[in-house]
VOGU-3710 file (C-alpha; in Angstrom, 3 decimals, decimal comma):
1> xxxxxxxxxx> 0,000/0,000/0,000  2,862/2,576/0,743  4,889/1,415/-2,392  1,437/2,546/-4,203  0,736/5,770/-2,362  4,766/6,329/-2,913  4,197/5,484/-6,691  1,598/7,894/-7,295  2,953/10,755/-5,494  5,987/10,356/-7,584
11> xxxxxxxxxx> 3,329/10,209/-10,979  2,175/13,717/-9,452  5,236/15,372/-8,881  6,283/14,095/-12,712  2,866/15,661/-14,041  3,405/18,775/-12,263  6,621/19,405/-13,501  5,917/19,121/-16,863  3,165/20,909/-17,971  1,962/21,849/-21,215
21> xxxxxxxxxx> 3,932/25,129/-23,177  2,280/28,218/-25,174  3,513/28,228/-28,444  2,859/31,398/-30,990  1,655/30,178/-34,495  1,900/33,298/-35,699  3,161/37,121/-35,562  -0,209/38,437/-33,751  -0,724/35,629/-31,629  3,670/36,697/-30,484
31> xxxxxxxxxx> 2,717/40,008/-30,227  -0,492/39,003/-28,185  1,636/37,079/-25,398  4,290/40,139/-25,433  1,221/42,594/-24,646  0,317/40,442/-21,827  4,018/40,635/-20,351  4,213/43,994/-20,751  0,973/46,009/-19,683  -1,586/45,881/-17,273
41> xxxxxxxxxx> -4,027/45,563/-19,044  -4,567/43,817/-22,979  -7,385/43,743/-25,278  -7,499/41,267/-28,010  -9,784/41,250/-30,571  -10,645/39,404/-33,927  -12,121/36,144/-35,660  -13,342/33,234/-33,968  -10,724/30,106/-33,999  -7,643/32,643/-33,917
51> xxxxxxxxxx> -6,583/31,795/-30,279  -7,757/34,671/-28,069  -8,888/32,282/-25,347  -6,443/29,744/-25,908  -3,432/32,284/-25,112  -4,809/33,916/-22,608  -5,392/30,427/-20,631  -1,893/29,528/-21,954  -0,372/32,544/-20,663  -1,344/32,570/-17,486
61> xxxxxxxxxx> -1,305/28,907/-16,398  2,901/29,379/-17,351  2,981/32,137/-15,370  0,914/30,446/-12,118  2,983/27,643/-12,393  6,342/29,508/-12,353  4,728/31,505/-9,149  4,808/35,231/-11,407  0,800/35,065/-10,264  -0,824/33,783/-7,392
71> xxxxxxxxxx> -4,627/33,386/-9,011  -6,269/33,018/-11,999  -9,917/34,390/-12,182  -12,059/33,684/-15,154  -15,389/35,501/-16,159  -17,244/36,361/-18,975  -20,810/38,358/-19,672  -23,607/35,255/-19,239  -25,152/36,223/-22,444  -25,160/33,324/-25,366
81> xxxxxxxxxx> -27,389/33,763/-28,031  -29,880/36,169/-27,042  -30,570/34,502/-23,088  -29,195/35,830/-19,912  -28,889/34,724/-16,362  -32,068/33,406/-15,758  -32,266/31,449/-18,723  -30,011/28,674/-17,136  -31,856/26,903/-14,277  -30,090/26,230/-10,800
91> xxxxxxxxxx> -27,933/28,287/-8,386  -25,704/30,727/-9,393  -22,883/28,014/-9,459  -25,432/26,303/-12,172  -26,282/28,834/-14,244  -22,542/30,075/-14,490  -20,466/26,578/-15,586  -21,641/26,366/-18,706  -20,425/29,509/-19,827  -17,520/29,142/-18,321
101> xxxxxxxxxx> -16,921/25,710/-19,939  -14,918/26,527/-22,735  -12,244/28,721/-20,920  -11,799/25,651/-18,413  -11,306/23,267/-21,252  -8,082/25,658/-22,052  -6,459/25,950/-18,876  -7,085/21,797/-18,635  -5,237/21,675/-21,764  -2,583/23,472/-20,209
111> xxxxxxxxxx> -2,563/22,375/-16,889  -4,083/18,941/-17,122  -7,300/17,679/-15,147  -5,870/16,925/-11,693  -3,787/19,984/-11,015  -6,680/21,766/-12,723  -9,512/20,493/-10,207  -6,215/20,952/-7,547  -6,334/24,276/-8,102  -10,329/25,135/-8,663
121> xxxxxxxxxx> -10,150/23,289/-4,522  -7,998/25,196/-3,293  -9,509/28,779/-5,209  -6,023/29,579/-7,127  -8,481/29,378/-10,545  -11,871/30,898/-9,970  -15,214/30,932/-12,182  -16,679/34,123/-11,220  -19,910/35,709/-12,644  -19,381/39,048/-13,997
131> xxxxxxxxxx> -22,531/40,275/-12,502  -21,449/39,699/-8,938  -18,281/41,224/-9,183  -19,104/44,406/-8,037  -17,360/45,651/-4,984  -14,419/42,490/-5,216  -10,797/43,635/-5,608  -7,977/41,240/-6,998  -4,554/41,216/-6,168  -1,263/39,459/-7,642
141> xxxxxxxxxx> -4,003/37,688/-10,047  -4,590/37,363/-13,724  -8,197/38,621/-14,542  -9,783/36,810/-17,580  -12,692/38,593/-19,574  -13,324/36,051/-22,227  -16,072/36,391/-24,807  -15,810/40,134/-23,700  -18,248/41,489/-27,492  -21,516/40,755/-25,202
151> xxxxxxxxxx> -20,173/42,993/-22,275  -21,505/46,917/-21,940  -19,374/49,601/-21,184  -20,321/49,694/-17,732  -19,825/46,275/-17,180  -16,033/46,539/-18,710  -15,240/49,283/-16,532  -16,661/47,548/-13,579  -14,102/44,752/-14,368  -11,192/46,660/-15,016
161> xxxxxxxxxx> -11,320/48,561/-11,535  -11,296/45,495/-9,917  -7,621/44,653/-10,336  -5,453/45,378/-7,836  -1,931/45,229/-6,984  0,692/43,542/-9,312  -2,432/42,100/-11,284  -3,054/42,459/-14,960  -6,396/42,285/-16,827  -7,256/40,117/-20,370
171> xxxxxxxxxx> -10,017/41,312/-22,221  -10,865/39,301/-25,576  -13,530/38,933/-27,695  -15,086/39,122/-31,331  -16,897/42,152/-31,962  -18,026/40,880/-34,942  -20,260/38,439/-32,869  -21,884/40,333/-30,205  -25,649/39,747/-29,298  -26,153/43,064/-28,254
181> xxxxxxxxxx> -28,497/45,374/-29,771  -27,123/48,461/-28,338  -23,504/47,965/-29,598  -20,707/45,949/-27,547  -18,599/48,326/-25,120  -15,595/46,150/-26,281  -15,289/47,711/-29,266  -15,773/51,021/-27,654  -12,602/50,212/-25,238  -10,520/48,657/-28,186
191> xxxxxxxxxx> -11,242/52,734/-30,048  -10,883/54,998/-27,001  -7,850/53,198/-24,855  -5,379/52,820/-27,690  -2,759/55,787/-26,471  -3,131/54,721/-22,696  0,511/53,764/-21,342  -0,181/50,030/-19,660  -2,734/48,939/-21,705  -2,350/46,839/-24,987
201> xxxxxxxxxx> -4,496/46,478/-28,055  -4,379/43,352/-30,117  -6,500/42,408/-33,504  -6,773/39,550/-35,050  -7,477/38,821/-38,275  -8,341/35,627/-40,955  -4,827/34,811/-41,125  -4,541/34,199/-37,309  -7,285/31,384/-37,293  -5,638/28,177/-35,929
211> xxxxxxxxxx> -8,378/25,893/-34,676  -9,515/24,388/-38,434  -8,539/26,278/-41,448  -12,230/25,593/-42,688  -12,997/28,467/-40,426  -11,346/31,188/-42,461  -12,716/30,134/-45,494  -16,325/30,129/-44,108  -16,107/33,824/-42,211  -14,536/35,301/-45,535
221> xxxxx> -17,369/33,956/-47,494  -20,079/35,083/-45,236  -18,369/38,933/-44,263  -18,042/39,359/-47,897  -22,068/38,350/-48,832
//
């Protein structure tokens, strides 16, 4: 029984110290990753498939595991395709984990399932909702707004003032998707904030998109009807 316990300790510490490296595929996605490094704050915008999401988890489960952060917290605006909130039934836990789903499938990438559900435990990664952020301040963390097109202006700036020390902020998205019929306050950020020392504004475009190169061909055909 100890030799077994004893083996699998010795699995973990392997697994931990290996995990999974970002790797730019192209000049945006470098120049995404340095605008992370180097301000407080990054905005990254463009077509779906390019990698927004997938960096950003990449990014800063590298720089939890080599201790430059202390917490990861992911949110994003629970709008999907014209519902809200209450459209999801069950607690607030409920309604937000299947939003939230695809930005944990990227840090599990990254960081594997058991030191991913190690650190959801112990609250190093947290799913937050956006709309009960209000009021929260986070320090030595990296603040994830993913999916950021279906977020108003009021509800960006009420994320960005809740970093705190030595933190930084991601904000990504695809304004070309947004389900809002007032505008999204992304794209109002990524046109007003461009000369601000500290923050960072990334686009992507067609030539960025990674995930399946059917993709490209399929938004070029449509955006050009």
């Amino acid at each position: 029984m100890a030799r077994r316990k004893a083996a699998v300790e010795k699995q973990e510490v392997q697994y931990d110290k290996f995990p999974k490296s970002l790797v730019a595929r192209t000049k945006n996605q470098k120049d995404y990753i340095l605008s992370i490094v180097e301000n407080d704050i990054t905005f990254c915008f463009g077509p779906s498939g390019t990698g927004k999401s997938f960096i950003a988890a990449g990014i800063t489960s590298e720089h939890l595991i080599h201790k430059k952060t202390s917490q990861i917290i992911v949110t994003r605006p629970l709008v999907c395709a014209g519902k809200n909130l209450g459209a999801v039934p069950g607690e607030v836990g409920d309604k937000v984990k299947p939003y939230l789903k695809p930005m944990e499938e990227n840090l599990r990438f990254f960081l594997g399932p058991e030191r991913l559900n190690r650190l959801i435990d112990q609250e190093i990664i947290r799913f937050e909702p956006l709309e009960l952020m209000r009021g929260a301040s986070f320090h030595d963390a990296y603040m994830i707004l993913d999916e950021a097109q279906n977020c108003t202006l009021d509800q960006i700036k009420m994320f960005i003032t809740r970093i705190g020390q030595n933190s930084k902020v991601i904000i990504n998205g695809d304004v070309q998707q947004t389900d809002l019929k007032d505008g999204s306050g992304l794209k109002i950020c990524v046109n007003k904030l461009r000369e601000i020392d500290g923050v960072g504004i990334c686009e992507f475009n067609h030539s960025d998109i990674q995930r399946n190169s059917i993709i490209k061909s399929i938004l070029m055909a449509l955006e050009n009807e």
